[in-house]
Every structure is written in C-alpha cells, then in structure tokens.
C-alpha positions, 0 to 999 in steps of 0.5 A: 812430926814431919820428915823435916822435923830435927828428931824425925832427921835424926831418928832417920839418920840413925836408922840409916847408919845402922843399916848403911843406908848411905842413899838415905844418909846422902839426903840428911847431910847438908853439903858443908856438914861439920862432923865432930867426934869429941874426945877421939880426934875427929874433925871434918867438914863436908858431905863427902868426907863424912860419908867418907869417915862412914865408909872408912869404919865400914870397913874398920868395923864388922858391926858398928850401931847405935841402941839404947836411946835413954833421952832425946829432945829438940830446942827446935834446931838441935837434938840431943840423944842420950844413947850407946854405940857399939862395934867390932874392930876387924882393925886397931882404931887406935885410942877407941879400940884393938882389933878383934875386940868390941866397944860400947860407947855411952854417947850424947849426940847433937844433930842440928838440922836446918831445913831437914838436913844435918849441918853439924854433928858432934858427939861426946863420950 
C-alpha cells in the first residue's frame, strides 16, 4: 500500500484523530470535504469547519477515540470501517451523551479519498 492508498488515508486519519494530530489531519482532508454524522445532527462542508467540529469536541470530550476495527475494505475510493468510538463528556452533548458520562459508539465510517486526501465522511451508528 502507498501513502495514497484510500485505507492507508484512512487508517492515518484515525491515528491522528486519536492523537489530535491535527498537522497530520490538516493533510488528509480535502479542502471542500463533506463530513456527516448520520443520526446525530451533523452536517458541514469544508476543511475548516471540519477541523473546527474536531476542535470543538476537544473540548466537549476529555477522551474521545476510535478502537475495535472489526472490518475494513475499499471498492477503490471509499473505505468502509466497522468500528467503535469512545468518549467523556466534560459537557452535555445533547442527543449523544450527559456531562460526566461516557459513549461507546458501534460506527461504520466511509472516507472517500481522491488523490490521498478525505473529500467526504459519513458515519452511522
């Protein structure tokens, strides 16, 4: 696999995040990335309000990560990733979680990368 290969992108994006990499997540996210969170309300378009979103959880979250791949694979432009994301609320995020508390998601993520970068994300779960 190459550094431009889609689940090479993908596999870096996660290992970013759960480092709040963001230099690294700055040069996996296409500049008009749609990023969508199905079943919770979010819906943005462009890099900056994409890292703004990981920004804002940052401070919403004292822990947030994804673990437990159970199934990845690629038709050649997406990935899809069968895995769980975790968090600790220091805030209410209201329809996902109380302050105080924690989540343990079961998500499916889709990347679709062109040319090594993320133009879209959509999550489900």
């Amino acid at each position: 696999m190459t550094d431009l290969d889609p689940i090479s992108v993908a596999n870096r994006w996660i290992e970013a995040y759960n480092a709040k990499d963001y230099d690294t997540l700055k040069t996996l996210i296409g500049e008009q990335i749609h990023m969508v969170h199905h079943n919770r309300g979010v819906d943005v378009t462009g890099s900056d309000a994409a890292l703004g979103l990981m920004y804002g959880a940052d401070e919403a979250l004292s822990v947030k990560r994804f673990h437990s791949t159970r199934r990845q694979f690629t038709d050649g432009e997406r990935v899809v990733t069968e895995h769980s994301w975790e968090a600790a609320a220091t805030v209410e995020i209201p329809g996902i979680v109380a302050a105080g508390e924690s989540v343990d998601l079961e998500l499916c993520s889709v990347w679709t990368v062109r040319d090594g970068k993320v133009v879209e994300y959509d999550d489900y779960g």
